[in-house]
C-alpha positions as CSV (number, residue, x, y, z in Angstrom):
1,X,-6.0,-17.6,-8.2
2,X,-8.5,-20.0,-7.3
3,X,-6.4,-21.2,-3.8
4,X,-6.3,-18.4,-2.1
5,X,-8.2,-17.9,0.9
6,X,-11.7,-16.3,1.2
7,X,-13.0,-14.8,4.4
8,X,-16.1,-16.5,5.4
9,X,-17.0,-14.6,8.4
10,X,-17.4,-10.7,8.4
11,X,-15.5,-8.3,8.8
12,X,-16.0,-6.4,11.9
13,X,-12.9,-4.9,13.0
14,X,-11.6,-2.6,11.0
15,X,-8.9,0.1,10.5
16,X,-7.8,2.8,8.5
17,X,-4.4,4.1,9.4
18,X,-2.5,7.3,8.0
19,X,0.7,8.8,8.9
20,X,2.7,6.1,8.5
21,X,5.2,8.0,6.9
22,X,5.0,11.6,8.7
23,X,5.2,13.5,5.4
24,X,2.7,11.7,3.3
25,X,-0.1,14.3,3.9
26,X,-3.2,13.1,2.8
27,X,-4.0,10.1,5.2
28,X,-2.8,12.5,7.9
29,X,-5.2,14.8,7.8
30,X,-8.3,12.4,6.6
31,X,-7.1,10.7,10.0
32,X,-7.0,14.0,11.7
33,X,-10.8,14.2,10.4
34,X,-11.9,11.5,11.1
35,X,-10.4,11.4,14.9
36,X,-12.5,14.3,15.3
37,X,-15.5,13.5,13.1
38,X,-15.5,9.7,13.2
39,X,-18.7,9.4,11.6
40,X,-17.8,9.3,8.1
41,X,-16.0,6.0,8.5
42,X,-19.4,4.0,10.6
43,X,-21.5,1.5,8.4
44,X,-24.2,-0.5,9.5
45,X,-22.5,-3.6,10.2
46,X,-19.3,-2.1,11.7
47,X,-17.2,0.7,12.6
48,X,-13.9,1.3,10.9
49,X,-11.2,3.3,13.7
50,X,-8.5,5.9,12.7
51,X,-5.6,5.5,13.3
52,X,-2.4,7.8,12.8
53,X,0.3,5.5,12.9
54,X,3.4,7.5,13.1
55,X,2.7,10.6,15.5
56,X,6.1,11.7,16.4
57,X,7.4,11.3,12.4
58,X,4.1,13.2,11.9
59,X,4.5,15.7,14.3
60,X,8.3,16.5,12.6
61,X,6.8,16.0,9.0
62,X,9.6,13.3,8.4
63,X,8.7,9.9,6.6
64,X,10.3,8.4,10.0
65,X,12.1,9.0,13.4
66,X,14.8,6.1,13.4
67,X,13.8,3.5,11.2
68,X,11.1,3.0,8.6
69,X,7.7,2.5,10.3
70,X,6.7,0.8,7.4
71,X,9.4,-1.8,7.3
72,X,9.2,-2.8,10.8
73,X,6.6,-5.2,11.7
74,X,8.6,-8.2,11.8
75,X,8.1,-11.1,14.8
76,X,12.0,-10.4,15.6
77,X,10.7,-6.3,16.0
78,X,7.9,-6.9,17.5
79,X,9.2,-9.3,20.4
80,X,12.4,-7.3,21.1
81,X,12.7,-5.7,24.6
82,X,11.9,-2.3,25.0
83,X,15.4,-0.2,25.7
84,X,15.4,3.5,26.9
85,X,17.3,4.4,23.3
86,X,16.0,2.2,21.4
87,X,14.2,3.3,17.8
88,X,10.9,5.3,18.2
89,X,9.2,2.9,15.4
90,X,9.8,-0.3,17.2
91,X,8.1,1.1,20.5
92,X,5.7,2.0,18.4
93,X,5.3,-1.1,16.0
94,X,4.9,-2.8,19.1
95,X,1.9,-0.6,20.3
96,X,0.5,-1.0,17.2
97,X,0.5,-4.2,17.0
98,X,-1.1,-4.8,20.6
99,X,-3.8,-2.0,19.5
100,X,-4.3,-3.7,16.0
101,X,-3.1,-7.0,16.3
102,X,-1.4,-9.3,17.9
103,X,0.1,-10.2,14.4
104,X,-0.8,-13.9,13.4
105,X,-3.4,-14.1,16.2
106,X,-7.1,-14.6,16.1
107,X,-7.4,-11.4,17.9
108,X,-6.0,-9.5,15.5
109,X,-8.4,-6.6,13.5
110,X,-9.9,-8.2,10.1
111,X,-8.7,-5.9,7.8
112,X,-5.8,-2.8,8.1
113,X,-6.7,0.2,5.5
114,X,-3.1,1.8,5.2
115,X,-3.0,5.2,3.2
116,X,0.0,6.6,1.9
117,X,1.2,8.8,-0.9
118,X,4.2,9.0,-3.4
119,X,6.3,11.6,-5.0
120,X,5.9,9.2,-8.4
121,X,3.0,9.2,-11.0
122,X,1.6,5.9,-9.6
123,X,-2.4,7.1,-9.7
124,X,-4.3,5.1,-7.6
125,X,-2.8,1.8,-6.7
126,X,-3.2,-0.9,-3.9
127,X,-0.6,-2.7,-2.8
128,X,-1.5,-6.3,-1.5
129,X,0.6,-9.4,-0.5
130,X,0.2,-13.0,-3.0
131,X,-0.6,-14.7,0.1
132,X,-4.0,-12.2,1.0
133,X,-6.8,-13.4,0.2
134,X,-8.9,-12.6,-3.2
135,X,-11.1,-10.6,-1.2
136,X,-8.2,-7.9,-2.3
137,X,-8.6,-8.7,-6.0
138,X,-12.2,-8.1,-5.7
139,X,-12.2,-4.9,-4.2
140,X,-9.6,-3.4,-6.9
141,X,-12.1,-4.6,-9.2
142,X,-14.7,-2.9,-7.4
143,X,-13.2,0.3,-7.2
144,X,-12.5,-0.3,-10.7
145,X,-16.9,-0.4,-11.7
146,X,-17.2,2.6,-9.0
147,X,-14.4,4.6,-10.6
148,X,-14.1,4.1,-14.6
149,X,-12.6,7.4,-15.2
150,X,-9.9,6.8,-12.7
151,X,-7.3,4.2,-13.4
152,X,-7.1,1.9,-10.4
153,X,-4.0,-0.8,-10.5
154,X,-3.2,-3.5,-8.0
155,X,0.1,-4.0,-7.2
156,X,1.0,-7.4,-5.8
157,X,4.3,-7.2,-3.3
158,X,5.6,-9.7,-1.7
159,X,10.0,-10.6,-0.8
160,X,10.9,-14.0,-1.4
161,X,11.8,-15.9,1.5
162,X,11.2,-12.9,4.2
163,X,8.4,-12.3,7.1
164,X,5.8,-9.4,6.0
165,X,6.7,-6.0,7.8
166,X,4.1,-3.6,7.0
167,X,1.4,-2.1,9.3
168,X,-1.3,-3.9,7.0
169,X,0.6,-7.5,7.8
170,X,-0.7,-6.8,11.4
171,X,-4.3,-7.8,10.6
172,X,-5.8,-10.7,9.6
173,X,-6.4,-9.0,5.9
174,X,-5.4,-5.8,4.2
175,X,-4.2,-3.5,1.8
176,X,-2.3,-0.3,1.5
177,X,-3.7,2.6,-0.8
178,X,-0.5,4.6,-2.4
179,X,-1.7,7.6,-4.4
180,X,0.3,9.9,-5.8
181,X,2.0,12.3,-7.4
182,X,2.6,14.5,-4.7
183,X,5.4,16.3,-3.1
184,X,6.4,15.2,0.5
185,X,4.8,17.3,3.1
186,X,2.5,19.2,0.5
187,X,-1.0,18.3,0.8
188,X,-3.0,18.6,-2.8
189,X,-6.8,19.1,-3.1
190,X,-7.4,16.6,-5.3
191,X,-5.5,13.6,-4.1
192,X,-7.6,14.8,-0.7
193,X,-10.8,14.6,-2.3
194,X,-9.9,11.0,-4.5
195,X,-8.1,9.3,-1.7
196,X,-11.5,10.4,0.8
197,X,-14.0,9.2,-1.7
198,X,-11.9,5.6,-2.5
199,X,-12.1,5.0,1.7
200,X,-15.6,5.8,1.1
201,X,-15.9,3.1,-1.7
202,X,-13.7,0.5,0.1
203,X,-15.7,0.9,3.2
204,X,-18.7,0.3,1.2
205,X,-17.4,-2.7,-0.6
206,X,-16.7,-4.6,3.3
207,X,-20.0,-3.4,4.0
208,X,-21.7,-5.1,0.5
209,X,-19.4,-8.1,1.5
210,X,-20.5,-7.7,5.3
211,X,-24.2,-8.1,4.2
212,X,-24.1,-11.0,2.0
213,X,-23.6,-9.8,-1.2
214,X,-21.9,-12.2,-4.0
215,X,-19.1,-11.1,-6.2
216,X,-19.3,-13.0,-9.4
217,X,-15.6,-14.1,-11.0
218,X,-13.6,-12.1,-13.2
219,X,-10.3,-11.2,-15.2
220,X,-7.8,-8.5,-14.5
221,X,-4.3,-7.3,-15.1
222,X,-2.1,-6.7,-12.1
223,X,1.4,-6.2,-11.3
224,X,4.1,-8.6,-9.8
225,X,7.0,-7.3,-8.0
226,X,10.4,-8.3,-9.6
227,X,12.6,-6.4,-7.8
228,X,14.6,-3.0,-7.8
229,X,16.5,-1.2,-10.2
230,X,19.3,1.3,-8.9
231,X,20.8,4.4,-9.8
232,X,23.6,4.9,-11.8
233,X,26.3,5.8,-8.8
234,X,30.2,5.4,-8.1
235,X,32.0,3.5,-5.9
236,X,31.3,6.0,-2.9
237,X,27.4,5.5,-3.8
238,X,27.3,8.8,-5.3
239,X,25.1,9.8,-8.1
240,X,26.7,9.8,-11.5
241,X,22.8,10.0,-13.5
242,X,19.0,9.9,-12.9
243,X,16.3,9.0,-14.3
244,X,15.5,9.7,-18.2
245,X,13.0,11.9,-19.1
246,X,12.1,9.4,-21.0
247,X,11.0,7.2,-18.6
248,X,10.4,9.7,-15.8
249,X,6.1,9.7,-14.7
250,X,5.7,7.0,-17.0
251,X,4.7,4.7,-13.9
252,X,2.8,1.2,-15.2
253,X,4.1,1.5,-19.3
254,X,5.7,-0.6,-20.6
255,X,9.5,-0.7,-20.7
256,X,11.1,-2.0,-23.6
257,X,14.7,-3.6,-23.8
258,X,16.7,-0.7,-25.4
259,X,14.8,1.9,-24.3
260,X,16.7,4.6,-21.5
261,X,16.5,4.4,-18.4
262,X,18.6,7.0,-16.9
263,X,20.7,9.7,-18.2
264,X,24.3,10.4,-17.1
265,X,25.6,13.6,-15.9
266,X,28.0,13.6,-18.3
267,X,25.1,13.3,-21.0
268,X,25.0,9.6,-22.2
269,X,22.3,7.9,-22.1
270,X,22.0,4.3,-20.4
271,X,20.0,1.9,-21.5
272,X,17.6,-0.9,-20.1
273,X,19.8,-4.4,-20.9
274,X,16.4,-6.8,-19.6
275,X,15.4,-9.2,-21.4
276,X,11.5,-8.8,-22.0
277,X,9.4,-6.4,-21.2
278,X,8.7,-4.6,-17.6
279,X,6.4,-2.5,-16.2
280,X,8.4,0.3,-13.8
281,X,6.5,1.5,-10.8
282,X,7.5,4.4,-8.0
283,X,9.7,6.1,-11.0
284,X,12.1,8.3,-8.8
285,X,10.6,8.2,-5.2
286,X,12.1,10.6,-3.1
287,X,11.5,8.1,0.0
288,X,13.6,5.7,-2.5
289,X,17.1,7.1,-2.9
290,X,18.3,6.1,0.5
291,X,17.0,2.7,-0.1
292,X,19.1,2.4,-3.5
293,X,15.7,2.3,-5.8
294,X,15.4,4.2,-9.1
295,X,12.5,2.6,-9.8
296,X,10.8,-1.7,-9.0
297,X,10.3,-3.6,-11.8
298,X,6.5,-5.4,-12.1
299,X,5.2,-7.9,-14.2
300,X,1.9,-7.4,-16.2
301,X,-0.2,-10.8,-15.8
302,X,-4.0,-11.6,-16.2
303,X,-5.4,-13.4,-13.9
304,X,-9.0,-15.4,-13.3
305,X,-10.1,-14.4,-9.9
306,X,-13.1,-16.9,-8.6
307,X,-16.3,-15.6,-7.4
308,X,-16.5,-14.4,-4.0
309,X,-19.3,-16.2,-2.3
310,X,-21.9,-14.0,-0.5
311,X,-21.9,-15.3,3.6
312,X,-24.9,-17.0,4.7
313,X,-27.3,-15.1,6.6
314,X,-26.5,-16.3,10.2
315,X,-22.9,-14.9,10.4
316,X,-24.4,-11.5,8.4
317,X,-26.1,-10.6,11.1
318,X,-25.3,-7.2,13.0
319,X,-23.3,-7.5,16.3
């Protein structure tokens, strides 16, 4: 891991964005918060601004209007002319990413905090590209000291060959926060409460990094994308199974060749044909089935993250 970049500057634009999907509740209404109390989210050295990303797919409590918020901060989306009829979430990609961006620019923020939830048994996890820097890694691994009772994975994302599209591409850094389980449109106490205090922590972390502190090297497991595994269906694309109970909530365990995957309506069990082991994650999404996911297949690896460097004391100084 020792090319990947490392900010050397701080980081003084910063933003945490919920409601990116309209029915993932808690980041809606810790934005709604902190739009009215934005205290909670000021540090010494910067500022961080809420954002609720999605308003009108928030206002309807529906993960999206048109298109998939989420998937739609390409270049090709974001330079398209504006039309009348067009898709809500490319007018308002396209806001976003003059508000937060421009994406690729040197005026774009530093660093996008995108919260989200999922119907599967993820826990906490953060989702970050390969190509961000290991300023990433280091904050899992903080949240990790800060949190030992709570499991904390990072899940590493990235499509071969394809431009990034999330809201968190838009910045010069970022990472998304997925916890879960919990139900679409429900909002649960204590995913509330964790999801609050981890913004808390990460906020805390920039702030560490903001005022010079070093961050010595270390090992961790994380998890690689691999790709997606469907449902059993027919040839209409109908369901003909879902997942195993088996397998169901078993998010981050190990999947062994052999071992089921789904069961058939018509009771038979089908089994995973892989060759080596995987590690499923978002087992059953709801937001999934129209995307043709059961569940994406991950890699366990270790990895030697360097030291992060603490920043000399000229560019630590306050604005």
């Amino acid at each position: 891991m020792s090319s990947l970049p490392v900010p050397r500057e701080p980081l003084r634009r910063v933003a945490v964005t919920g409601g990116t999907h309209g029915n993932e509740m808690c980041g809606i209404y810790l934005i709604r918060h902190w739009l009215q109390a934005p205290g909670e989210l000021k540090r010494p050295s910067f500022s961080a601004m809420p954002v609720l990303a999605n308003p009108a797919a928030t206002a309807a409590c529906r993960r999206y209007m048109d298109r998939d918020l989420n998937r739609t901060f390409t270049l090709t989306f974001l330079g398209s002319t504006d039309t009348p009829n067009g898709p809500y979430e490319v007018t308002r990609a396209q806001e976003l990413n003059q508000l937060l961006g421009p994406k690729g620019t040197d005026q774009a923020f530093d660093f996008i905090l995108d919260l989200h939830n999922t119907t599967a048994n993820t826990g906490v996890c953060l989702i970050s590209e390969a190509s961000h820097s290991s300023f990433n890694l280091h904050l899992c691994r903080y949240l990790q000291l800060q949190n030992p009772g709570l499991p904390c994975r990072l899940f590493q994302y990235d499509i071969s060959g394809k431009e990034t599209y999330s809201v968190e591409s838009v910045s010069k850094d970022g990472i998304c926060l997925e916890m879960g389980p919990q139900p679409q449109g429900v909002l649960r106490a204590d995913l509330f409460s964790q999801m609050r205090n981890l913004v808390a922590s990460i906020l805390d972390f920039i702030e560490l990094f903001n005022q010079g502190m070093a961050f010595p090297a270390f090992e961790m497991d994380i998890y690689r994308n691999l790709g997606s595994v469907d449902f059993p269906r027919t040839a209409d694309g109908d369901l003909i199974g879902t997942v195993h109970p088996q397998l169901q909530d078993h998010d981050f365990e190990p999947l062994r060749p052999g071992e089921p995957i789904f069961k058939l309506f018509s009771g038979e069990d089908v089994l995973y044909e892989g060759n080596s082991i995987v590690y499923p994650v978002f087992i059953n999404e709801a937001a999934y089935y129209e995307k043709h996911v059961a569940f994406l297949k991950s890699e366990r690896i270790r990895v030697s993250v360097p030291a992060l460097p603490g920043l000399t004391s000229s560019s630590t100084l306050a604005p």
